[in-house]
N, C-alpha and C positions, 0 to 999 in steps of 0.2 A: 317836846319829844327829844329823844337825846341819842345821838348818832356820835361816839366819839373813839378813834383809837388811841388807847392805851398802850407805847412802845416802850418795853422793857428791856433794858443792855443787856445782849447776849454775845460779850464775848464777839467772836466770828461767826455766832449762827442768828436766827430769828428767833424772838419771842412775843409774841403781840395778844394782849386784849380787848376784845373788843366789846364795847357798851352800848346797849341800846335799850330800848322802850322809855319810859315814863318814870317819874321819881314814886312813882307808887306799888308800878309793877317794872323793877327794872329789870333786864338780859344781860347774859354776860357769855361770850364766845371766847373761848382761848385756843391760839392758833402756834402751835411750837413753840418748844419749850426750852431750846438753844442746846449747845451741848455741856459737857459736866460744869460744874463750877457755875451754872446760871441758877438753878430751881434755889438753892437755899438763902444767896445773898439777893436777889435779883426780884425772883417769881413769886416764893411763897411769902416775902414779907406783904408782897403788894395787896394778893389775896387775901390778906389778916389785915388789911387797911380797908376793902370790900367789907369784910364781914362785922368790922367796927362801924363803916360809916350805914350800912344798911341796918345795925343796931340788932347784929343774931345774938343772942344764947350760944352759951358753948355750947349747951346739945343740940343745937340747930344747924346743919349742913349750908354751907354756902351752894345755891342753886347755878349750876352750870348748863345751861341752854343747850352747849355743842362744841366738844370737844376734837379739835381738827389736828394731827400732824400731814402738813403737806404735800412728803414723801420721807422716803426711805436714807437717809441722813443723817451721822450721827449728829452735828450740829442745829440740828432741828426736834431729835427725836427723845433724845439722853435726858433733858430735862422733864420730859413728858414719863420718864420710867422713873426719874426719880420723883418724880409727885404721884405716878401708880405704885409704885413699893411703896411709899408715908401710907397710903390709903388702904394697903390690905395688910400694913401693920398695925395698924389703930385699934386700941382697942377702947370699945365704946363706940359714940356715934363719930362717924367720919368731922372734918371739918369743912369737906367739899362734897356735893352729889352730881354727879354728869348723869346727863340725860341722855345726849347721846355722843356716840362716837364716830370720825370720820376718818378713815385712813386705808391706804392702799399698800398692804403687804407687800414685801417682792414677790416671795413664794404664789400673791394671788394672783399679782400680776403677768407672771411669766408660766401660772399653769402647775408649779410643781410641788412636791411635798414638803412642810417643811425642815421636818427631820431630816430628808436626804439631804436636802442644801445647807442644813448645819454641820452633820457628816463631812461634807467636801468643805465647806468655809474652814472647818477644824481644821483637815488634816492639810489642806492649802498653806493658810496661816499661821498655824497654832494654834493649842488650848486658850493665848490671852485675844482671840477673837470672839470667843465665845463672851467674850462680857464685851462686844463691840470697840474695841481699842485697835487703832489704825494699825495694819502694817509698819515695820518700820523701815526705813529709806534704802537698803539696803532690799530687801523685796520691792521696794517701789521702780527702786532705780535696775531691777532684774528685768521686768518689764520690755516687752522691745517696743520701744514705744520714744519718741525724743520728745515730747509733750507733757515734761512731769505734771501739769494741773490735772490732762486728762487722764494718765495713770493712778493718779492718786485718786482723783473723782471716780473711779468708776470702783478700784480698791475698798474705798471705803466703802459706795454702798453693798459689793459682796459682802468686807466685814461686816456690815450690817444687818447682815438677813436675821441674824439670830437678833436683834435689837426687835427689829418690826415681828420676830416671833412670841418675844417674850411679853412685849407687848399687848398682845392681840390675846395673851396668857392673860396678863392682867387686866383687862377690858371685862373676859368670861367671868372672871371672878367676881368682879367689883360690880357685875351685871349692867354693864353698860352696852347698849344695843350698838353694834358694828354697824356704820352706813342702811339705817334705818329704811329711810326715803325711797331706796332702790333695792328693799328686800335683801340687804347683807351683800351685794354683789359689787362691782369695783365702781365707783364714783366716778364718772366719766363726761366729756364736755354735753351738753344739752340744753335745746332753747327752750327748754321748757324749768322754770326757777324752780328754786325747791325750799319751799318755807320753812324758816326757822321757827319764828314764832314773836308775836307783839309787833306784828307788821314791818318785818325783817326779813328778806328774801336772799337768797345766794343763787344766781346763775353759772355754773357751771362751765367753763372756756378751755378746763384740759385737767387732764391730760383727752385726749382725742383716741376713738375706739382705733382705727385705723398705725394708728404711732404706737400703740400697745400690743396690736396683732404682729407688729413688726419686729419690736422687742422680745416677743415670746419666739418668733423664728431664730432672731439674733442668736437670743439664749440657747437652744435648741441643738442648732447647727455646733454651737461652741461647744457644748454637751456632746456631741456628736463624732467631732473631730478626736476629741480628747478619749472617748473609748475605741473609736475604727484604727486610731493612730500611734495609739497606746503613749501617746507623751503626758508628761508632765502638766499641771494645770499652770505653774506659770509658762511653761514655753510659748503655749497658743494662748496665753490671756489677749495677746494683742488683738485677738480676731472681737474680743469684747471690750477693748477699751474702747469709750464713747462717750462722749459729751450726752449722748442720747439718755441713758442707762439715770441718770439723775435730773434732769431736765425733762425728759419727755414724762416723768413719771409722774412730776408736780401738780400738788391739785391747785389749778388755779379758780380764783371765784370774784365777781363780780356783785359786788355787796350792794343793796339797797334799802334803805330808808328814810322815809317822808322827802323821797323829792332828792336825795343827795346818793352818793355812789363813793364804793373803792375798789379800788382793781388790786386786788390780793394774788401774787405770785409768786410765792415758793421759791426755787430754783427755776421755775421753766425761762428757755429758752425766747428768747423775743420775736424772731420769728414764726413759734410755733404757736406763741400768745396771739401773737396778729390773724394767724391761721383760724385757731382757736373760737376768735371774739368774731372773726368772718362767719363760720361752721355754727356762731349762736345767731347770725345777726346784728349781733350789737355794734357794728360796724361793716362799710360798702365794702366787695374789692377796691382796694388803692382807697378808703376814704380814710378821716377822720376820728378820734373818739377826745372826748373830754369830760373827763371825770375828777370827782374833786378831789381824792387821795390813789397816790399810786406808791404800793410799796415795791419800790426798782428792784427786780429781778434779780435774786443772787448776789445778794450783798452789792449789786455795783461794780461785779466783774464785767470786763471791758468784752470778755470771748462771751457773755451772753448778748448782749445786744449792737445792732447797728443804728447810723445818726436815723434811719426811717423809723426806728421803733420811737424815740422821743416825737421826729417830725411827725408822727400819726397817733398817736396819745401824748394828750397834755393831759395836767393835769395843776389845782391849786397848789397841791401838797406833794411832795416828793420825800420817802422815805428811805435811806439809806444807813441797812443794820451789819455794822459790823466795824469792828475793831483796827483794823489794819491785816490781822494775820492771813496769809497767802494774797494778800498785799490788796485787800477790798475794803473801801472805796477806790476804786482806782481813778484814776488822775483824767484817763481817755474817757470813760462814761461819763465824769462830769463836765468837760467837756464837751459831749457830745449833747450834752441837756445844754447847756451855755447856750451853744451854736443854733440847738434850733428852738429856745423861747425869746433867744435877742431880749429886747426890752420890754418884755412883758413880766406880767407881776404873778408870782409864784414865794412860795416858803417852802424851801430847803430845810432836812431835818437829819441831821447824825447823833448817831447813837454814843461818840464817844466824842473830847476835845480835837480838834486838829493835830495838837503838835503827838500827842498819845496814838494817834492814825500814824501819823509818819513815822514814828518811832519803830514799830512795828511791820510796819508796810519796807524800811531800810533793810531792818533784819529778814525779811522774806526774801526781799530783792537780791542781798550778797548771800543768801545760803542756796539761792536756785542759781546765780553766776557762779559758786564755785562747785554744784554741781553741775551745770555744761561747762566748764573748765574739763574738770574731770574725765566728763563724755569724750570732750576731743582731745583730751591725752591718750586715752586709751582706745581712740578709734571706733567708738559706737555710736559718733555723730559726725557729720561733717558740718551739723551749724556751728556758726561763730559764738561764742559767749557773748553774754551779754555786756553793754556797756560796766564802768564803775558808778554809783549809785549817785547822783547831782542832784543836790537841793534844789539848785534850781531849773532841772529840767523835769525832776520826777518827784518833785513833794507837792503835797496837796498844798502847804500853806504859801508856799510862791504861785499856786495856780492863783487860789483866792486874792492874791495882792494881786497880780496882776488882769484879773477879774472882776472889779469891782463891783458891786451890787447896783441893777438899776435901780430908780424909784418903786418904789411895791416889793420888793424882793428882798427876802428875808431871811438870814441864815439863823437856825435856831441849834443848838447843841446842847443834847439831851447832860443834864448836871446830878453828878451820882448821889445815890439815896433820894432822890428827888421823882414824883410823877409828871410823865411828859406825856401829857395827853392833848390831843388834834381832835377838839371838837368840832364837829359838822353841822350840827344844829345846838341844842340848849347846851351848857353848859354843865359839864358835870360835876365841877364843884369839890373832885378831893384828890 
């Protein structure tokens, strides 16, 4: 049987597929699609390597199991529209068939229409949000907020609503069934598995009904303010900036077959995963989980997880996707793995070289110090700027030297135009 993920370089977002069943009748799960610049060099060659090694016909559709964007994201989501546009431009038979579809609109999640919320993303942002393209620094740094990750986090998934619109556009077309299993209604954590198929199950760990009914209030009230008060939508954005708004929205899933597990999580938050995997069972209050791949939370940002979230799920396999930019992998999450597996035997997995993470993670570093420079020239922070940027206190590859590897413990890094696949059981073979 064959249980294996498929991690493809996405830049700074996720791209993952996922393989299961038998070499007779195999599965295939594809789980976000990264953001621009991933689907064509990255995604669709791979797929065209699927559909050689399964030995289709060109008029034969590559068979898609279940197709997942995790949340509302452009780094997660952009590739996923750019393989729905290929698809309802074809003409002839598709190259790919999804079966079904799993995703959680903003618009469904927070209740609202989503014309109106395109309406306001426009005239918020501009016209160039309408094709989901971040704010630029300047809006970001308008914001009253001294946390540009979380300004910018919660930034993009507004600019994003019209992405998860457009989407859910090309879903109706392409007739692919929206969140099947649950009757088209929002995917949400439950202990009860929801079958894929070829003896493939996904449990369900978040987002959590409760963190979504809070979210639509969030929303609501912010809607609220801005008509009773007559302001501006950036004035009161702060009332919405939140770590909450892209984390809590995450579909997280707990993958299972023949005997082996992966703990699939999005952006969500590590706390709320722990919440989450209590709310299934799959773990005591204060206990335990061990599973055999975990793809770490948000590229390996430091502000989603604490050292309890490593100390309470281990796992063989540690997946960490992303690039360097807005500076993930970061140096404290791996760390924080270091600390709590000591000398036990794990393979570590990035998506890009080391020195190409730092390169990049350098550049994030001095463009966010010389915007809080900036903040406290002008008086709209009283934090200190950041240090200047040290090799060796803040590069990943002085972590590693001074980290050595125990015995069993393995650093793998994913090598371009190459398949890096983490088999769980047989062996996939391409």
């Amino acid at each position: 049987m064959i249980f294996s993920l498929d991690v493809r370089r996405a830049r700074k977002g996720d791209c993952l597929l996922l393989h299961f069943g038998s070499t007779d009748t195999p599965g295939l799960v594809m789980i976000d699609g990264g953001p621009k610049s991933v689907y064509r060099p990255h995604l669709r060659p791979r797929l065209m390597e699927i559909r050689e090694a399964r030995g289709l016909e060109a008029h034969q559709p590559l068979p898609v199991d279940l197709l997942m964007v995790s949340h509302v994201d452009d780094d997660h989501i952009q590739g996923i529209l750019d393989f729905t546009n290929e698809l309802r431009e074809a003409v002839g038979s598709p190259f790919v068939r999804v079966s079904r579809f799993w995703h959680n609109s903003f618009d469904a999640i927070i209740g609202k229409n989503p014309v109106e919320l395109t309406a306001g993303v426009a005239a918020q942002f501009g016209p160039a949000s309408l094709e989901g393209d971040l704010p630029d620094d300047a809006t970001i740094e308008g914001v009253d907020d001294e946390d540009p990750e979380v300004a910018e986090s919660t930034l993009k998934v507004l600019a994003s609503i019209v992405q998860g619109f457009r989407l859910r556009l090309d879903a109706e077309a392409l007739e692919m069934p929206l969140n099947p299993q649950v009757s088209g209604k929002l995917i949400m954590a439950s202990n009860q598995p929801l079958g894929v198929t070829s003896g493939l199950t996904f449990t369900v760990a978040g987002p959590m009904h409760p963190e979504l009914l809070k979210l639509q209030k969030k929303h609501d009230d912010w809607l609220k303010e801005l008509k009773e008060e007559g302001k501006k939508p950036e004035d009161v954005l702060s009332a919405f900036v939140d770590r909450s708004v892209p984390n809590l929205s995450s579909i997280v899933v707990l993958a299972k077959a023949g005997g082996k597990t992966m703990l699939l999580t999005g952006d969500a938050r590590g706390d709320k995963i722990l919440e989450g995997l209590e709310a299934i069972n799959a773990i005591t209050a204060g206990g335990t989980l061990h599973v055999d791949l975990l793809k770490v939370p948000h590229h390996g940002s430091s502000n989603n997880v604490a050292p309890t979230f490593f100390e309470r799920i281990t796992a063989d396999h540690y997946v960490f996707s992303g690039d360097g930019e807005h500076g993930n992998p970061e140096r404290e999450t791996l760390a924080m793995l270091f600390d709590a597996r000591g000398s036990k035997p794990f393979d570590l997995h990035l998506t890009y070289p080391i020195d190409e993470i730092d390169v990049e993670r350098k550049k994030d570093w001095e463009k966010e110090q010389a915007k809080e420079e900036k903040r406290k020239a002008n008086g709209t922070s009283s934090k200190e700027p950041r240090e200047d940027w040290s090799p060796a206190k803040h590069s990943l590859a002085t972590f590693f030297a001074s980290h050595p590897l125990a015995a069993g413990q393995t650093l793998h890094v994913m090598q371009e135009e190459q398949p890096h696949v983490i088999d769980l059981l047989d062996e996939l073979g391409f």
